[in-house]
C-alpha positions in Angstrom: -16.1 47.8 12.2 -17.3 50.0 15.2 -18.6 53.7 15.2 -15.7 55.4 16.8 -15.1 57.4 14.0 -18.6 58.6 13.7 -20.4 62.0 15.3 -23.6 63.8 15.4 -23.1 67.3 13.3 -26.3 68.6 14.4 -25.8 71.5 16.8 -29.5 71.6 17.7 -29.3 68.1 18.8 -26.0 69.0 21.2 -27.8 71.8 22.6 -31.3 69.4 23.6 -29.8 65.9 23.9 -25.9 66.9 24.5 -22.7 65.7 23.1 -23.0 62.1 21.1 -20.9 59.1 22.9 -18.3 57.8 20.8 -18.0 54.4 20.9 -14.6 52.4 21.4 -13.0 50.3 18.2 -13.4 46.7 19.5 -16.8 45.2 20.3 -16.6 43.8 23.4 -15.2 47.6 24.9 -18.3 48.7 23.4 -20.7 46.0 24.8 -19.3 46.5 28.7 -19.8 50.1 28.5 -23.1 50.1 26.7 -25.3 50.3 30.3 -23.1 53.2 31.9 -23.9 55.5 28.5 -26.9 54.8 28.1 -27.6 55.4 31.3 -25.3 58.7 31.1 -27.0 59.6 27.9 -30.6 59.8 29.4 -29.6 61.4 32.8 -27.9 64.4 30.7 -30.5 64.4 28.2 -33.7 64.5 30.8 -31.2 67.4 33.0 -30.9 69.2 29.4 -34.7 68.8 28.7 -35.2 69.6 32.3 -33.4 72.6 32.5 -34.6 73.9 29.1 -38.2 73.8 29.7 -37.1 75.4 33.0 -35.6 78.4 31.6 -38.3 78.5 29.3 -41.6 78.1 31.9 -39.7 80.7 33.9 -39.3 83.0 30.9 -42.4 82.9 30.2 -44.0 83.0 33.3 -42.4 86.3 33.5 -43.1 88.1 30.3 -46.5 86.4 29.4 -49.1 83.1 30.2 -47.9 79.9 28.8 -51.3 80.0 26.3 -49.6 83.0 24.3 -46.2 80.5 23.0 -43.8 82.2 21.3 -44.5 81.2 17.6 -40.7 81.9 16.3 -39.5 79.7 19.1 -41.6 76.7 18.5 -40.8 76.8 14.7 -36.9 77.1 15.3 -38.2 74.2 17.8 -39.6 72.2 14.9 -36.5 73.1 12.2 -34.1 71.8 15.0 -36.3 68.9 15.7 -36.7 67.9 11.8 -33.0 68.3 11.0 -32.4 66.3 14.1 -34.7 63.8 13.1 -33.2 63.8 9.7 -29.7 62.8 10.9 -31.6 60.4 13.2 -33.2 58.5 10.1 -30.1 58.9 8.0 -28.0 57.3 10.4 -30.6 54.5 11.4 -30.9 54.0 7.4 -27.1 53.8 7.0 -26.8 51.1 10.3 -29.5 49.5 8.7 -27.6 48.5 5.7 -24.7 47.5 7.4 -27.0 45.2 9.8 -28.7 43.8 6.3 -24.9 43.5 4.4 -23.5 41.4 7.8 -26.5 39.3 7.4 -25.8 38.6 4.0 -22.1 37.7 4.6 -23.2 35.6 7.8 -25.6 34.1 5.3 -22.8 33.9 2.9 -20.5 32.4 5.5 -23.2 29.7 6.5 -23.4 28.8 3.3 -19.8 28.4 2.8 -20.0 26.4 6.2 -22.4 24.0 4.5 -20.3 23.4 1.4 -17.6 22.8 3.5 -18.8 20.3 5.9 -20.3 18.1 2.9 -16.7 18.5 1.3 -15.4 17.2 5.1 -17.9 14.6 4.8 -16.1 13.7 1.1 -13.0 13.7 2.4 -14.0 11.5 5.5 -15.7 8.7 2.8 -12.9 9.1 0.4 -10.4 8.4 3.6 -12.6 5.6 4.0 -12.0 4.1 0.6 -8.5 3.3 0.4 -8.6 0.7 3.3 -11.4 -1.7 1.5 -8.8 -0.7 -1.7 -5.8 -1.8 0.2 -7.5 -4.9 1.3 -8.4 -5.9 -2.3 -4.9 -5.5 -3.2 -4.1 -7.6 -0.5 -6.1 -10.2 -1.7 -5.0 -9.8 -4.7 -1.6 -10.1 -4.1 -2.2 -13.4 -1.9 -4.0 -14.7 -4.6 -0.7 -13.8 -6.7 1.3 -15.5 -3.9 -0.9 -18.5 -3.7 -0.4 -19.2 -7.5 3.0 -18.6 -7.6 3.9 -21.4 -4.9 1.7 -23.4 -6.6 4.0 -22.6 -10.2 6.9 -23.2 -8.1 5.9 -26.4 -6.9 5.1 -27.7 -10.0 8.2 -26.2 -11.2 10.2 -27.9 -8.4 8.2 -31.5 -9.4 8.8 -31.0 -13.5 12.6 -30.4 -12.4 12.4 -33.9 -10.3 10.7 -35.5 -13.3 13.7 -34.0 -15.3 16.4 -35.1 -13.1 14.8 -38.7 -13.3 14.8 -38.8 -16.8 18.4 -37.5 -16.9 18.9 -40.3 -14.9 17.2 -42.9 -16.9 18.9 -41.4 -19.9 22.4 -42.3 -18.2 21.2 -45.6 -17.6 20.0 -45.9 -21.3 23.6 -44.1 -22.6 25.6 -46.6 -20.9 23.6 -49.2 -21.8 24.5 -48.2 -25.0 28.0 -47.6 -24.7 28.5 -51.3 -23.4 26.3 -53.1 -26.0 28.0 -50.9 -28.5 31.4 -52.4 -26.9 30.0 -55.7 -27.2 29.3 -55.6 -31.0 32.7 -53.9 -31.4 34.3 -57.1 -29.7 32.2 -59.7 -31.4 33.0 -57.7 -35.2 36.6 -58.2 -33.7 35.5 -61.8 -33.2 34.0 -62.1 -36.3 37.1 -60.7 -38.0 39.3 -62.8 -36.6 36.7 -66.0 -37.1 37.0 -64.4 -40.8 40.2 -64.5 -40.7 40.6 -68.4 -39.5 38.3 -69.5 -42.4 40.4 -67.6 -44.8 43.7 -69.6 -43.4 41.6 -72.7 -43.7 40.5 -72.3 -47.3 44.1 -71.4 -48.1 44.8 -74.9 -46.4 42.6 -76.4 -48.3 43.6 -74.9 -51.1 47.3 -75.6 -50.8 46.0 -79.4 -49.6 44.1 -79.4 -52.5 47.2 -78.4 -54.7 49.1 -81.0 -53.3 46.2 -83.5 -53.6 46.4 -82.4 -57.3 50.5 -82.8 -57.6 50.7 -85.6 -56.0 47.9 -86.9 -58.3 50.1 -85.9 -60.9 53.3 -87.5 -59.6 51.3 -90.4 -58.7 50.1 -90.5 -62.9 53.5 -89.6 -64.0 54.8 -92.5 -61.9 52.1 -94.4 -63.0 53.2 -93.6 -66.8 57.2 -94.5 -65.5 56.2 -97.2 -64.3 54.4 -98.4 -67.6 56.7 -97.3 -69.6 59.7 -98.7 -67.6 57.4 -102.0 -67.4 57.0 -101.9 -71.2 60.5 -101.2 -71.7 61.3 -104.4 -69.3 59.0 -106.6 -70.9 60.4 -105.5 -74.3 63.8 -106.5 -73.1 62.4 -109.6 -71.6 61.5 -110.5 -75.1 64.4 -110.1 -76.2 66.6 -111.7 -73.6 63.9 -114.6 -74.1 64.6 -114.5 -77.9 68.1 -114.3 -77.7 69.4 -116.4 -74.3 68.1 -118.8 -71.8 69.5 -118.7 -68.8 69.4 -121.5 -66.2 69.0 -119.7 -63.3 65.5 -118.7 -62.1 64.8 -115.6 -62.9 62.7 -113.1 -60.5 59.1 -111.7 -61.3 59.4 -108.1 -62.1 55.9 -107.6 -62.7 54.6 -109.0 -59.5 57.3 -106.5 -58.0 56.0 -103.8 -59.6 52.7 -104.7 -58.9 53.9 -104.9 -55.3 55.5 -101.3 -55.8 52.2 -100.2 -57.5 49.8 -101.8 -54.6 51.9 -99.5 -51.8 52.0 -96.1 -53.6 48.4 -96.6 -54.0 47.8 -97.8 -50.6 49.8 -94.9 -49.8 48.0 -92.6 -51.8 45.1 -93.7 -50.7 45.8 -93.2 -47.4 46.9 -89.7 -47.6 43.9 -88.5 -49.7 41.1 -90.1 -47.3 43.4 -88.4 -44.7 43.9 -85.2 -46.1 39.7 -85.3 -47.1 38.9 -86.3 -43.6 41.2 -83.4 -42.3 39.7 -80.9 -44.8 35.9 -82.2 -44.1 36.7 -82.2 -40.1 38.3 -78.3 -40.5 35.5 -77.4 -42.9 32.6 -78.9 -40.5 34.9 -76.4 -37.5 35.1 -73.5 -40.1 31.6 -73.7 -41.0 30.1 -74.3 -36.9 32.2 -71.5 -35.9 31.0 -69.2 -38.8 27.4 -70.4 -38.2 27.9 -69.6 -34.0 29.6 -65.9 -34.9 26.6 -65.8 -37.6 24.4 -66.5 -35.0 25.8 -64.5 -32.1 26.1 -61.7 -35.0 22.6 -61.6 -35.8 21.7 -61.8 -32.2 24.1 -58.4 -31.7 22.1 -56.4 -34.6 19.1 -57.8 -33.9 20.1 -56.2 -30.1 21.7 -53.3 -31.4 18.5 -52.3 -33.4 16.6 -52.9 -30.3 18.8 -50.3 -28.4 18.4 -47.7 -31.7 14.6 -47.9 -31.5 14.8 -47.4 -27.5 17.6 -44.3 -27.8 15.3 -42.7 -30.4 12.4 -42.8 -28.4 14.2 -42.0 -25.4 15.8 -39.2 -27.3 12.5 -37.8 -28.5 11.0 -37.9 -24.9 13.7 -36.4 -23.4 13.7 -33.5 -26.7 9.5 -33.6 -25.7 10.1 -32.8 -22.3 13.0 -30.3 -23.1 10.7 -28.6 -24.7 7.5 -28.9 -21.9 10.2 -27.6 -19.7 11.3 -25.0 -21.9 7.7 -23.7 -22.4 7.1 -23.9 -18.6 10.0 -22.3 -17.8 9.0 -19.4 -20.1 5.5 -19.5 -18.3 7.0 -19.3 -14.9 9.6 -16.3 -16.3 6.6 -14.3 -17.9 4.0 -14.9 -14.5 7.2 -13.7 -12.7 7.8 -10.9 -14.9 3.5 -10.2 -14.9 3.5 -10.5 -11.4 6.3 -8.2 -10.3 4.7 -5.4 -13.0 1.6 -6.1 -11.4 3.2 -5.6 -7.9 5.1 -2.6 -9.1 1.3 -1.1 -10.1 -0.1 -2.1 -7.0 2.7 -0.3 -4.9 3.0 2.8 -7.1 -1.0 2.7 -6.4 -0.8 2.6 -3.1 2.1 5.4 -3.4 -0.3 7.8 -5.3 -3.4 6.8 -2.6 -1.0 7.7 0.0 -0.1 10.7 -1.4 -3.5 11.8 -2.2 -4.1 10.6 1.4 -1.2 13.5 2.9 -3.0 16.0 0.5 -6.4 15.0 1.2 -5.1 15.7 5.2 -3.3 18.7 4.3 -6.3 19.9 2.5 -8.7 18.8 5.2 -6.1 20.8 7.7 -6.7 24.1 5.8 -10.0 23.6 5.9 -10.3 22.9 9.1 -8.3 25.9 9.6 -10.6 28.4 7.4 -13.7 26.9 9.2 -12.2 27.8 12.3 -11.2 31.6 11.1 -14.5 31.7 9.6 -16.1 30.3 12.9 -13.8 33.3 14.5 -15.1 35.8 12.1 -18.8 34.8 12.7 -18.6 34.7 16.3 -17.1 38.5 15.8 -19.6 39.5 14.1 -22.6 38.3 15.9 -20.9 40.2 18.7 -20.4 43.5 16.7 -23.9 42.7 15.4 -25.4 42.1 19.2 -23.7 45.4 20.5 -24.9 47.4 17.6 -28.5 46.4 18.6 -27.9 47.1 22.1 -26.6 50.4 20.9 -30.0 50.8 18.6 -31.7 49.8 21.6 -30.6 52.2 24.0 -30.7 54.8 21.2 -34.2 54.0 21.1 -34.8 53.9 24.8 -33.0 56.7 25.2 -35.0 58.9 22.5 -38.3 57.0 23.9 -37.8 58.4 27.2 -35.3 61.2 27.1 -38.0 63.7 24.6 -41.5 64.4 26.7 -42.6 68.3 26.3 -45.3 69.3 28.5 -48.3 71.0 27.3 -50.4 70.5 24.1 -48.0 72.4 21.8 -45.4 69.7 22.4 -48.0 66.9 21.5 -48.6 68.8 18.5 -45.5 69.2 17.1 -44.6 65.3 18.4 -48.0 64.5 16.2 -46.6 66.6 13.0 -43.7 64.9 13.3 -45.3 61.8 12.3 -43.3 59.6 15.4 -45.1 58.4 18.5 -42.8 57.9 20.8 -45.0 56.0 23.2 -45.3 53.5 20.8 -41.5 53.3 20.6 -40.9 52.7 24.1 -43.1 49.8 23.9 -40.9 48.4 21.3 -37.8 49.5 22.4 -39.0 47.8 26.2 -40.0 44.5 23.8 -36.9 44.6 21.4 -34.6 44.8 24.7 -36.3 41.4 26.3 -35.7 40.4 22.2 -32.1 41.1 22.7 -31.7 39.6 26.2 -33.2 36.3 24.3 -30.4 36.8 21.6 -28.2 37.1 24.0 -28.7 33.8 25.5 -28.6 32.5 22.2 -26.0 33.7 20.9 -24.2 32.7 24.5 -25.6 29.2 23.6 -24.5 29.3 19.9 -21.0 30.0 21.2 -20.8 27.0 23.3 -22.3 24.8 20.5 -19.5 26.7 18.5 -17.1 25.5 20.3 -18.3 21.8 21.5 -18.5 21.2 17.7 -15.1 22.9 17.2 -13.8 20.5 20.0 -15.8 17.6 18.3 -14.3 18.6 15.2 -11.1 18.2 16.1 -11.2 15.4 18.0 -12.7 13.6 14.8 -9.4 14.9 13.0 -7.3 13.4 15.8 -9.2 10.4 15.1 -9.4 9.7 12.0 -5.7 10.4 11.7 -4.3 7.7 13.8 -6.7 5.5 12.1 -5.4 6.1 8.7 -1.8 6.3 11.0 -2.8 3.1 12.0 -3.8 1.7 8.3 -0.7 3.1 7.0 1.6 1.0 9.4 0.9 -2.4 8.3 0.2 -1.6 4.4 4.5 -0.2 4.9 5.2 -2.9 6.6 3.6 -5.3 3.9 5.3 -3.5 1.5 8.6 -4.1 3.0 8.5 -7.7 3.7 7.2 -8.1 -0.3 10.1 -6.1 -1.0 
């Protein structure tokens, strides 16, 4: 963006101001040699304006007085200095629009400079967000922590509770087992009790049937004993009828009677025996069925006892299967809640990370456009700085380098319409402007760079910080892994 390229075409303005400097492609060239042509350009010009007026006061000192001008000369004069005034304009209309368009892109680039810094400032505030979010998470997974000790512990106390009733259970089973021993043994008992009272009866029975045959033999013996006494005392009768003896005969019924008096007595004697034997073995039979009665009321009584106690027992222990069961499932579903809920938190802090490396990387190529834009801007408030020096010194040099003597020169200076007084005066104020840019401009490029410096330094900063956040939300992350 220089005016190397550029010329004067203007042959007129050659021959009165001499050839036009052409300027070097970079700025700063352009700015260190601005003085020396400047200075060049008005030495050759006042020699060539010198010399000129010279030739021409000598000319016409020879052929006639300087009141009688040389019309055709001072209009070719005029032509030359119109079409040189022309190209003047033209070009100061064309460097005009290229000051006005690099203002407009410097505003432009300001502008973008704003809308960058408040995105910066975005980017510093949304770095800022993700520690207060990792610290919620934090607290929210020690919360998580907290209650699942707390689910554990009750867990660990509900398994103690279990264990005890397990035990008690045992306890309760065996208890069981030997009171279900017991009534086994005292049914055997009872059988074989059942069994002794089924001997007696059949003693008593068979007693009984003896008791009844000997009853019997004791009547049919009774009836022998009658009839053979009937039969004797019939013969006796007859023997009485029919012969007396002399001899004393013996008493047959007091023998019999005798006979009669001892199987009586006898069988007497062996049925109070044999009833005093039954009634002793019944009263036995009947105390020992009356103890196993006892003792085997006693046993169902206890056996029920034990029922009602195993059902109960049994329907606690299903109860507390069952609380256990349901807890269990709680604990497994908290587990399973929790870990999904970690597994959110961490892919969370995944995508916050990630966004974190983008939002640097992003925050990196901006830093990196502001800085080429920086670059650019600086450039071309130096292009823009040497092209007013150059309109400067164009002035000055125009200001001071055209000065005709006589009236006629005044005159055609006043029909041209510029007063070039009047443009020294500026040209002297706009150079004291420009030396004020200058220092400026010197100032704005420090400031430039102390905020470029501070710039990155905050970068720097802020990235071990988040660095620095990073480190213990990993190492978090480990250990809950």
């Amino acid at each position: 963006m220089s005016f190397g390229s550029e010329s004067f075409s203007a042959s007129s303005y050659r021959k009165i101001f001499g050839d036009s400097p052409r300027y070097a492609s970079s700025p700063s060239r352009s700015t260190v040699n601005l003085s020396s042509r400047t200075g060049y350009r008005s030495s050759s010009a006042s020699r060539s304006n010198a010399s000129a007026l010279g030739s021409y006061n000598r000319k016409s000192g020879r052929s006639m007085p300087l009141e009688t001008f040389d019309l055709t000369q001072s209009n070719a004069l005029n032509n030359e200095f119109k079409i040189v005034r022309t190209n003047e304009k033209e070009q100061m209309q064309g460097l005009n629009d290229r000051f006005v368009m690099f203002i407009d892109k410097v505003r432009t680039l300001e502008q973008h400079n704003a809308v960058l810094e408040t995105e910066l400032t975005a980017l510093r505030q949304r770095q800022a967000e993700p520690s207060r979010l990792a610290e919620l998470y934090q607290q929210e997974i020690r919360e998580l922590r907290s209650q699942l000790e707390e689910l554990s512990g009750e867990k660990s106390q509900f398994m103690i509770e279990r264990d005890s009733v397990e035990d008690e259970l045992h306890k309760v089973r065996g208890k069981y087992e030997d009171e279900f021993r017991a009534r086994e043994e005292a049914e055997a008992t009872l059988k074989a009790y059942k069994k002794d009272v089924d001997d007696a009866t059949m003693v008593r029975l068979d007693l009984e049937k003896k008791v009844e045959s000997l009853l019997d033999e004791i009547n049919f013996l009774r009836k022998v004993h009658e009839e053979e006494v009937a039969e004797l005392t019939d013969m006796i009768q007859a023997a009485q009828v029919s012969v007396e003896m002399e001899v004393a005969k013996p008493d047959l019924t007091s023998a019999l009677k005798e006979i009669r008096g001892q199987y009586e007595s006898m069988a007497s004697k062996n049925l109070q025996s044999a009833e005093e034997w039954y009634k002793t073995k019944f009263a036995d039979l009947s105390e020992q069925a009356g103890k196993s009665n006892d003792a085997i009321r006693a046993s169902r009584e206890e056996l029920n006892e034990y029922r009602r106690q195993l059902q109960s027992k049994t329907i606690e222990i299903e109860s507390l299967r069952g609380y256990n069961e349901s807890l269990e499932k709680q604990l497994r579903e908290m587990e399973e809640r929790h870990n999904m809920e970690i597994g959110n938190y961490q892919d969370n802090m995944m995508e916050l990370e990630n966004d974190l490396r983008a939002t640097k990387g992003e925050m990196a190529r901006h830093l990196r456009e502001y800085q080429d834009l920086l670059n650019v801007k600086m450039a071309l408030d130096i292009e823009i700085a040497a092209y007013r020096k150059l309109l400067e010194g164009e002035e000055t040099r125009i200001g001071t380098g055209i000065s005709f003597p006589g009236s006629s020169m005044s005159s055609i200076s006043s029909g041209q319409g510029y007063n070039y007084q009047s443009r020294m005066y500026s040209s002297s104020g706009k150079s004291s402007k420009s030396k004020d840019e200058e220092q400026q401009q010197q100032q704005s490029k420090s400031m430039g760079k102390v905020t470029q410096r501070e710039v990155y330094e905050e970068t720097a900063v802020t990235t071990n910080k988040m660095e620095k956040q990073q480190d213990p939300s990993d190492n978090s992350t480990n250990q809950n892994n």
